[in-house]
C-alpha positions as CSV (number, residue, x, y, z in Angstrom):
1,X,-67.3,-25.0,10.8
2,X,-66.3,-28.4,8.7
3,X,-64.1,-26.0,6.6
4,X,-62.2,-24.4,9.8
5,X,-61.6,-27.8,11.3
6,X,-60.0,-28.9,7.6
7,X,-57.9,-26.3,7.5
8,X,-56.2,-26.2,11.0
9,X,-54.9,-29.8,10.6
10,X,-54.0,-28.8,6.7
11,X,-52.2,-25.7,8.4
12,X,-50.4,-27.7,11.1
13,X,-49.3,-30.2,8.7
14,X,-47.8,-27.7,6.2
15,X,-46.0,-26.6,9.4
16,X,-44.7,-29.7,10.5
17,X,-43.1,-29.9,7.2
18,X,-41.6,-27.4,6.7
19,X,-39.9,-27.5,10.3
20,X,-38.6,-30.6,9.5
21,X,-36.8,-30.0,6.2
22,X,-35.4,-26.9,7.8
23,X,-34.1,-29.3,10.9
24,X,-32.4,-31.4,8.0
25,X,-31.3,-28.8,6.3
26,X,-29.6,-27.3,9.0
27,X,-28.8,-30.6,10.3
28,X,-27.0,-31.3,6.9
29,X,-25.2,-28.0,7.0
30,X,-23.4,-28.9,10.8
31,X,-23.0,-32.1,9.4
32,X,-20.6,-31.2,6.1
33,X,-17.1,-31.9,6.9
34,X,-15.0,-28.9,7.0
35,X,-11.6,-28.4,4.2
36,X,-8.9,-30.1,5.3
37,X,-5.2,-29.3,4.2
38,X,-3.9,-25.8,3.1
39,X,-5.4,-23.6,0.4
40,X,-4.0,-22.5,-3.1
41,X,-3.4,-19.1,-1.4
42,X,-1.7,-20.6,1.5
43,X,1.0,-21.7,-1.4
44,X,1.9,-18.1,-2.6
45,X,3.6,-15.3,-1.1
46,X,5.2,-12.5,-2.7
47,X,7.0,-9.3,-1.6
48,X,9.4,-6.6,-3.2
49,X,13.6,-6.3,-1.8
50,X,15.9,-3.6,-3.1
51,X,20.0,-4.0,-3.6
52,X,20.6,-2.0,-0.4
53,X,17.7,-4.2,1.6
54,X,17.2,-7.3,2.7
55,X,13.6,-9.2,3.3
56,X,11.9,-12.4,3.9
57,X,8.7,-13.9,1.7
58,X,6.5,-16.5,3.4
59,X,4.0,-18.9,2.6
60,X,1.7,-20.2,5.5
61,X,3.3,-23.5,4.6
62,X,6.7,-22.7,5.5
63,X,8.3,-22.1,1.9
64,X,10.6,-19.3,2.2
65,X,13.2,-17.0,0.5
66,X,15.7,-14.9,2.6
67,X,17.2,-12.0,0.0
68,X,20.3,-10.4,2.4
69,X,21.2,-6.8,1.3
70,X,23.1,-6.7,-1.9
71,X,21.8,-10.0,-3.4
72,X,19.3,-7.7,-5.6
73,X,21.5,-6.6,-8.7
74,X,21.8,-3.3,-9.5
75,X,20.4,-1.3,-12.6
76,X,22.2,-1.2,-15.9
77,X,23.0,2.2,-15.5
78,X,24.3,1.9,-11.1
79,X,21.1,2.5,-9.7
80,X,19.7,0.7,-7.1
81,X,17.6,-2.1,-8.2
82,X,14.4,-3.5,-6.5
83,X,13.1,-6.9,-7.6
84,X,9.8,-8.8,-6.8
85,X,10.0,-12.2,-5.2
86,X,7.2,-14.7,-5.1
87,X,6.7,-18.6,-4.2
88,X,3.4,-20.5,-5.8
89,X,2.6,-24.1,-5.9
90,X,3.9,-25.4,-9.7
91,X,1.4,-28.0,-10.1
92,X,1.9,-28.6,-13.5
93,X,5.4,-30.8,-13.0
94,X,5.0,-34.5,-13.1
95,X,8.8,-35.2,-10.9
96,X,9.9,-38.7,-11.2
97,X,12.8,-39.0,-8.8
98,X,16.3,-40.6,-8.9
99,X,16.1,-44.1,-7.8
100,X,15.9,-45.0,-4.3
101,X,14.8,-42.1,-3.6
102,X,10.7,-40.2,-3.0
103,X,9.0,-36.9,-3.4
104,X,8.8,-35.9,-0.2
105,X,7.3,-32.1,-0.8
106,X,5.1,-30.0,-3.1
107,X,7.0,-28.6,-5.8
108,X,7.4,-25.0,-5.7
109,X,8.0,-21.7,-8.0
110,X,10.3,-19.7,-6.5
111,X,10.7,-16.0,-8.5
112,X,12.1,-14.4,-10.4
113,X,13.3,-16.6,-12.8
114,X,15.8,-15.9,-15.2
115,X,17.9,-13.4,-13.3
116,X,21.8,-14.3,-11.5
117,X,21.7,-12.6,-7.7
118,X,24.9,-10.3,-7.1
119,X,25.3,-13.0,-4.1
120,X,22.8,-16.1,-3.2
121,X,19.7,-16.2,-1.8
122,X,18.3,-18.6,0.5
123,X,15.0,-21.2,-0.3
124,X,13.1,-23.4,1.9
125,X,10.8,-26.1,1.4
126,X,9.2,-27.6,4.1
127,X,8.6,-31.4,4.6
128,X,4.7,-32.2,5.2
129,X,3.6,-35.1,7.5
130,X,5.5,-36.7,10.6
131,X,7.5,-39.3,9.9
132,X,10.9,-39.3,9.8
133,X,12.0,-38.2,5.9
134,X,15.2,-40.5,6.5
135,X,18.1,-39.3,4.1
136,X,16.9,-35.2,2.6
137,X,17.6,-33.9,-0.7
138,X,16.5,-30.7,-2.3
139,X,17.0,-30.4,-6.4
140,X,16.0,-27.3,-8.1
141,X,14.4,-28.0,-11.9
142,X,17.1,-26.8,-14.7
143,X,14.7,-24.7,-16.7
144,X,16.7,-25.4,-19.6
145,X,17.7,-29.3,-19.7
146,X,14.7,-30.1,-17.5
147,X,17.7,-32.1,-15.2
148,X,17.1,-32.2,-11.4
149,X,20.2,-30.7,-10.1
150,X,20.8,-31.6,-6.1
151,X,22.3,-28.5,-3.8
152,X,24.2,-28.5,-0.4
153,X,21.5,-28.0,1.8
154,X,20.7,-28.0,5.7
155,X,17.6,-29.8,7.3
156,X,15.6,-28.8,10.6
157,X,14.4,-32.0,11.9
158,X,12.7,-29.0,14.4
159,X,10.9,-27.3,11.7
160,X,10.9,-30.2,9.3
161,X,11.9,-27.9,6.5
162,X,15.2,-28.0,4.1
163,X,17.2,-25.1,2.9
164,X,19.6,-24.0,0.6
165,X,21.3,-21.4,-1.5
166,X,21.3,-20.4,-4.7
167,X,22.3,-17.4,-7.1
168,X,19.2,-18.7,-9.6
169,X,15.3,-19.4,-9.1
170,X,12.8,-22.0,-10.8
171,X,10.8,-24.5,-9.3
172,X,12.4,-26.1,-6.5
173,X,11.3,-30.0,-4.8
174,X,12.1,-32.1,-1.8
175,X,12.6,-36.0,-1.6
176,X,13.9,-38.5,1.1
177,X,16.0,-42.0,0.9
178,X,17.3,-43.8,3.1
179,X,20.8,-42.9,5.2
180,X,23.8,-44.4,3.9
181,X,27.7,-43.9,3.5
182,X,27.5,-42.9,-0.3
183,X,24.8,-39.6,1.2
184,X,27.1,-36.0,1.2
185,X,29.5,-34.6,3.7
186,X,29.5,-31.6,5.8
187,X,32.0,-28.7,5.8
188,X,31.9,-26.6,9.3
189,X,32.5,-23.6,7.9
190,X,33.5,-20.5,10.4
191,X,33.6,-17.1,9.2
192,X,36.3,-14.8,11.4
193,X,37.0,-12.3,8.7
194,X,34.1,-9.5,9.8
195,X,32.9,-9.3,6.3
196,X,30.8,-11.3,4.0
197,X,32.3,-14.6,3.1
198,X,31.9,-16.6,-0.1
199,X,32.9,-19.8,-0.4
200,X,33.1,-21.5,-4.0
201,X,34.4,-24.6,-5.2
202,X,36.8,-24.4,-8.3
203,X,38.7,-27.7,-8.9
204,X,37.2,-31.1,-6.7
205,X,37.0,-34.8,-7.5
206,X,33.9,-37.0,-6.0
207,X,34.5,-40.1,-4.3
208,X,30.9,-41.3,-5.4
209,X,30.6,-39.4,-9.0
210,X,28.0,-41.3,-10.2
211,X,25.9,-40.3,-7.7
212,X,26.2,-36.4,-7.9
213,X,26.9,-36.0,-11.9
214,X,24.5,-33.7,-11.9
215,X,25.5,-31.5,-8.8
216,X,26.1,-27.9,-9.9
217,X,26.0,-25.3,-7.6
218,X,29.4,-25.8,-5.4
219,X,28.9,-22.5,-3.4
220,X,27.9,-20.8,0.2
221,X,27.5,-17.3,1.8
222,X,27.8,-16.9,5.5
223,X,27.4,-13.5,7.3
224,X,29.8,-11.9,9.9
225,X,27.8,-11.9,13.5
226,X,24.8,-13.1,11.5
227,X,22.4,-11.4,9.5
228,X,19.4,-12.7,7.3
229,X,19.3,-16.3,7.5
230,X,23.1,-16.3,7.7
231,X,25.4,-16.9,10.5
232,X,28.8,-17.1,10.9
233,X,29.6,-19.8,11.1
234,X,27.2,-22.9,9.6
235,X,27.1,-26.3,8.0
236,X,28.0,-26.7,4.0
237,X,26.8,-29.6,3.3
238,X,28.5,-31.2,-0.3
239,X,28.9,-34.7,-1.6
240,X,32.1,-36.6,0.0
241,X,35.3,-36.3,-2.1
242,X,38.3,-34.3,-2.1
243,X,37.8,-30.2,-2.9
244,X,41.5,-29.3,-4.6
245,X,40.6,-25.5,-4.5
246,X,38.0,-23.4,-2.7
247,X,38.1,-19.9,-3.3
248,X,37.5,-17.8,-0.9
249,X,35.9,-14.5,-1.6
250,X,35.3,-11.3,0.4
251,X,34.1,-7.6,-0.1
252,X,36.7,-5.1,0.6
253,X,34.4,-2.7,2.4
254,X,31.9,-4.5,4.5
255,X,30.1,-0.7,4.6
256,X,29.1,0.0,1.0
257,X,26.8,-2.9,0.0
258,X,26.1,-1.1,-3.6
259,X,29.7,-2.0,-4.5
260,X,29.2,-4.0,-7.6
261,X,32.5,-4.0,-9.5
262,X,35.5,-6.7,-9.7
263,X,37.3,-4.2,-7.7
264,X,35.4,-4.4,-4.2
265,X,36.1,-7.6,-4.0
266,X,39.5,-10.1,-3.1
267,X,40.1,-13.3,-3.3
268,X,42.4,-16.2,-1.8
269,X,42.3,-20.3,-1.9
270,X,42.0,-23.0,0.4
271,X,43.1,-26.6,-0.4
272,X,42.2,-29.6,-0.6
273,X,39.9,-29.9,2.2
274,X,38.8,-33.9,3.0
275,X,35.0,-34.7,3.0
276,X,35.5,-38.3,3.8
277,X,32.5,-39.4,5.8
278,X,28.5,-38.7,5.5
279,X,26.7,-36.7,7.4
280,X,23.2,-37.8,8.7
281,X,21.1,-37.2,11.6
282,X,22.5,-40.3,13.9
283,X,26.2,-39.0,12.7
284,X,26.6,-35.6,12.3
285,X,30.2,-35.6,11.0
286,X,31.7,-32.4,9.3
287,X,35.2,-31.4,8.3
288,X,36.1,-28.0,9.6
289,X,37.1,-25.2,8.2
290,X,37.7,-21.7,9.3
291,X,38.4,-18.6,7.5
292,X,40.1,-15.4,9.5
293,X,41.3,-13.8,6.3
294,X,41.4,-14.4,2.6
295,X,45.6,-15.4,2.9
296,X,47.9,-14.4,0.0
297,X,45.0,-11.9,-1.8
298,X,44.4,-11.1,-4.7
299,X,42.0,-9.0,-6.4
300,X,38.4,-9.2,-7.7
301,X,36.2,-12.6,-7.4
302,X,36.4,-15.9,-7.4
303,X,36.5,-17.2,-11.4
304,X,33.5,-19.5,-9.9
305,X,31.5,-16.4,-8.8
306,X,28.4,-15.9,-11.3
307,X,28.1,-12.0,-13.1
308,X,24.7,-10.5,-12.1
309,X,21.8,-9.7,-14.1
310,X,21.2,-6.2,-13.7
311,X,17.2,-5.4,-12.5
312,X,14.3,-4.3,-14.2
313,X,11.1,-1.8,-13.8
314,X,8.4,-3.0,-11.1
315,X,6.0,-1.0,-9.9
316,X,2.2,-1.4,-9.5
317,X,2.1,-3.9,-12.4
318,X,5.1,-5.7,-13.8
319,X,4.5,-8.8,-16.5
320,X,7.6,-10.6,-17.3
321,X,8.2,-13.4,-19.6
322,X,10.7,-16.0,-19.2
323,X,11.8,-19.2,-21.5
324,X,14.9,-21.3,-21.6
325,X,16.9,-22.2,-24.7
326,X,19.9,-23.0,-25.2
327,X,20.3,-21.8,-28.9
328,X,18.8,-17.9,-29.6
329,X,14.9,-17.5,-29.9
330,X,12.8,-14.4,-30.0
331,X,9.9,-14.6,-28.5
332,X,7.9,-11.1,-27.7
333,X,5.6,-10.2,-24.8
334,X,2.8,-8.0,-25.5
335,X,0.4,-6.2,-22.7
336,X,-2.4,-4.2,-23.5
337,X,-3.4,-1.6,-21.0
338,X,-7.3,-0.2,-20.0
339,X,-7.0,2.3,-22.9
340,X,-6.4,-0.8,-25.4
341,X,-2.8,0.7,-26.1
342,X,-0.3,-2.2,-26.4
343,X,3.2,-2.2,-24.8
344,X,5.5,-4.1,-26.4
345,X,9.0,-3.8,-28.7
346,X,7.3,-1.4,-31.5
347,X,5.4,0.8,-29.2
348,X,7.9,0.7,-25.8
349,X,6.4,3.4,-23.5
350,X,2.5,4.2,-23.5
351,X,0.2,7.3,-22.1
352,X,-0.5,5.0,-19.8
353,X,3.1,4.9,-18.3
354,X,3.5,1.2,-19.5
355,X,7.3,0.5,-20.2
356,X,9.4,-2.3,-22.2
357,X,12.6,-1.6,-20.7
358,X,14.0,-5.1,-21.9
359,X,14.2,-7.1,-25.2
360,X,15.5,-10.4,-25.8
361,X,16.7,-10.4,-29.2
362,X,18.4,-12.7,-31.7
363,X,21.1,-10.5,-31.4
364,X,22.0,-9.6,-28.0
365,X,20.3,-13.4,-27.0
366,X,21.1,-14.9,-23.4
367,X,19.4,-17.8,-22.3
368,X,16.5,-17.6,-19.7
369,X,16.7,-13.6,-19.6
370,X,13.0,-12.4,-19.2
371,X,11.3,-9.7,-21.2
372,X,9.8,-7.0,-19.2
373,X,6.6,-4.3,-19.3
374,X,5.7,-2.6,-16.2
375,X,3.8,0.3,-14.7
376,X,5.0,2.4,-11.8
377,X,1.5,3.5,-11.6
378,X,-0.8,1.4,-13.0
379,X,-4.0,2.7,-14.5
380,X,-7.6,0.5,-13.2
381,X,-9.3,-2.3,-16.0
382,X,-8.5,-5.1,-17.7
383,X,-5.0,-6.0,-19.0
384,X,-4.3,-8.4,-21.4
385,X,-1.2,-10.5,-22.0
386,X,-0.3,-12.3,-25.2
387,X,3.6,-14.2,-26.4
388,X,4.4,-13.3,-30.0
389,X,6.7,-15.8,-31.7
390,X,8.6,-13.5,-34.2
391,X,12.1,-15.2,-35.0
392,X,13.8,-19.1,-34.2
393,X,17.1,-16.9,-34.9
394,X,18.2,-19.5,-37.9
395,X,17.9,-22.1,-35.7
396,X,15.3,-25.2,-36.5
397,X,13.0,-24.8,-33.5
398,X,9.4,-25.0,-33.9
399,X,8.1,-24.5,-30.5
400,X,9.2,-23.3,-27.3
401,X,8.0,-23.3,-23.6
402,X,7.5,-20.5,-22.0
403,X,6.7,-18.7,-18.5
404,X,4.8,-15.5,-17.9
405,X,4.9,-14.2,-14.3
406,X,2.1,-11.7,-13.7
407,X,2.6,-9.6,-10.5
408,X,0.2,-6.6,-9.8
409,X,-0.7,-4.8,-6.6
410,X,1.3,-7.1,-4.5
411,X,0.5,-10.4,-5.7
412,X,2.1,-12.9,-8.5
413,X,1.1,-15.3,-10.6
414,X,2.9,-17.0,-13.0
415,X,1.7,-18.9,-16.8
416,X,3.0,-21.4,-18.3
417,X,2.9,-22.6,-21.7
418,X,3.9,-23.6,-25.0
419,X,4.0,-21.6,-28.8
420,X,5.0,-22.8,-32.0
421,X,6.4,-21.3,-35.0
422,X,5.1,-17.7,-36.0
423,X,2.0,-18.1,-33.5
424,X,0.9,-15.1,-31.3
425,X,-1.3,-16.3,-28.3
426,X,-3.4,-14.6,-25.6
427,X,-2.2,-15.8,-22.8
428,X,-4.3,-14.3,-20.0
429,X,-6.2,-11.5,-18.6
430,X,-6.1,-9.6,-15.5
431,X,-7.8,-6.8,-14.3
432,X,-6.8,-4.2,-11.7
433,X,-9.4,-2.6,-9.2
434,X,-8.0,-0.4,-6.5
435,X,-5.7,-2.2,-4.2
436,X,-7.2,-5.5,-5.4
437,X,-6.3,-7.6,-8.3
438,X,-8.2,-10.5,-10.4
439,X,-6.2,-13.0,-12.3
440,X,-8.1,-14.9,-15.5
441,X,-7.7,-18.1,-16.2
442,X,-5.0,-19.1,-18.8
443,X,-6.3,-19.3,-22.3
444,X,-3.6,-19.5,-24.9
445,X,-6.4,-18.2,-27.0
446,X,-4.9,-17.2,-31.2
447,X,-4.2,-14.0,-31.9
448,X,-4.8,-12.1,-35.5
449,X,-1.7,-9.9,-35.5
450,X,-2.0,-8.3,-38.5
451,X,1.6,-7.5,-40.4
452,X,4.3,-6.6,-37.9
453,X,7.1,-4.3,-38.3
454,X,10.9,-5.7,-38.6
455,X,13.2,-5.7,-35.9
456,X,16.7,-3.7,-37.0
């Protein structure tokens, strides 16, 4: 009897405990704070456009590109290219911003980089918080000079996003100021001609050139009725000043959008056209323009009007490698597939169905234009990814940064890095399962290359 009556108070005790650290635990799990703010994935988007389609890519955040039909180059031998376009968060830029002014976004990748759209494409960044962001500006990063150059650009106060367009992707930022009458002009552009209209400017003189040095990209698309993301008729919003010559730029037949040539396309001028007040959000002023016909013709495209770069291969797996230099590098991008046969210049098509269908060579060198591998259909396991240094070209460079954009099974990720002089690096792993895809970590891991063959 003494040891039942121990052991039912022992018991009850033991039960009482352990009630009460499951009460706390469970009181400790209601109690953790939930995430706040939006997740790494809800930063990236990605999606695949051909030349004779258009499409939108989306991040939950609100960054955006619009791609209207015929902005996707075509092959190098006519055919119809398809291109993949992606948006990711690029963490790894520290912006300091002109003076007077503040970041007011994240900075963001928009892809592909290194290629020239057959006509622009259209970016958005959208402005977090809720306060009024004041005077908007939206710079994309030269890849090459690291220079933040400011484009013409339209801001929703509705949607709290900023837009532009561009014929060239990188990374992309916001920032705000306050209003004042050095901030740009508007041009009211209206498009009456029933085809697609470009606008481009070829001779102009700021009134406040210290101010926009570094402004670029003097051109606009608009659509006829509308189309994606393009109306027709639409603010073009460029720093105050006098514009001597704006050509004006249309394609002959508004039916076949595959027509590539100087041929399809005329061209007339406008000029001098005033921009001699700023537009802000209490004073909307804009000059107007309109454009019923491209005048006294001629043809072919405006001299401002940027050549293509034809597409590439995508397909199920597509690794690209991008880097910016002014004078000719050759840098080399390797991929290994599941059977451990490597893609790359000496070995350009594998059992596999891996593909190199573009080189980057001291001789045929053009700044920025990526390297390529890809597989139509991609084969399941690991693939690896490594950057060979293999000539500075004569020149005296001894290292040189470098982008690697991953995209496999419908999702993108780009690596960034540096290599020096005759280094070969692993740059990352990846490995594909069914429709899924897992992205390594970057590693920039040495490679033993062994004795490589020379390039002729």
């Amino acid at each position: 009897m003494k040891k039942s009556t121990i052991l039912i108070p022992v018991l009850l005790g033991m039960l009482a405990m352990i009630l009460v650290l499951w009460i706390g635990c469970e009181k400790d799990e209601e109690e953790a704070p939930p995430p706040t703010g939006p997740g790494a994935e809800d930063y990236q988007a990605s999606g695949t456009v051909s030349s004779d389609t258009s499409g939108v890519i989306t991040t939950t955040t609100g960054a955006r590109i619009v791609v209207p039909e015929g902005a996707v180059p075509l092959t190098t031998t006519g055919a119809i290219g398809t291109m993949v376009f992606s948006i990711e968060r690029n963490t790894s830029l520290t912006i300091t911003p002109p003076q007077s002014e503040t970041v007011a976004s994240d900075v963001y990748r928009f892809g592909p980089d290194g290629f020239v759209f057959a006509s622009p494409v259209e970016v958005t960044i959208p402005i977090p918080g809720t306060d009024d962001p004041g005077e908007v500006k939206l710079y994309r990063v030269n890849p090459t000079t690291g220079e933040y150059e400011p484009h013409s650009l339209g801001y929703n106060a509705e949607t709290r996003t900023i837009s532009a367009q561009t014929y060239e992707l990188s990374s992309w930022f916001a920032t705000s100021g306050t209003a004042s009458q050095t901030a740009w002009g508007c041009i009211h552009v209206t498009n009456l001609t029933g085809k697609w209209l470009y606008l481009c400017v070829e001779e102009y003189s700021f009134t406040y050139p210290n101010l926009d040095s570094t402004f670029t990209d003097l051109n606009c698309l608009w659509a006829p009725a509308g189309s994606i993301g393009w109306a027709s008729e639409g603010n073009w919003y460029v720093p105050q000043g006098t514009y001597a010559k704006i050509c004006v730029q249309v394609q002959k037949s508004n039916v076949d959008r595959s027509c590539a040539a100087d041929s399809c396309y005329e061209r007339g001028l406008r000029e001098n056209i005033v921009v001699n007040q700023p537009w802000n959000y209490m004073s909307p002023h804009c000059t107007d323009l309109t454009i019923s016909s491209v005048g006294d013709a001629e043809t072919g495209r405006c001299g401002c009007s940027p050549i293509p770069t034809p597409s590439v291969g995508t397909g199920d797996v597509q690794v690209t490698l991008t880097w910016h230099s002014a004078d000719a590098i050759d840098l080399d991008l390797w991929v290994t597939d599941p059977d451990s046969e490597r893609c790359w210049w000496w070995n350009t098509t594998t059992a596999s169905g891996g593909s190199l269908d573009r080189d980057n060579l001291c001789t045929n060198y053009i700044n920025g234009r990526p390297e390529n591998i890809f597989w139509s259909d991609a084969p399941a396991g690991q693939y690896i990814v490594d950057v060979d240094w293999y000539d500075n070209c004569g020149n005296s460079m001894t290292s040189m940064g470098y982008d690697v954009r991953v995209y496999a099974n419908g999702d993108a990720r780009t690596y960034t890095g540096t290599i020096t002089t005759d280094a070969t690096i692993e740059v990352a792993r990846f490995t594909v399962s069914g429709p899924t895809v897992i992205f390594g970590p970057q590693v920039n891991r040495p490679v033993l290359r062994g004795v490589r063959p020379a390039k002729h």
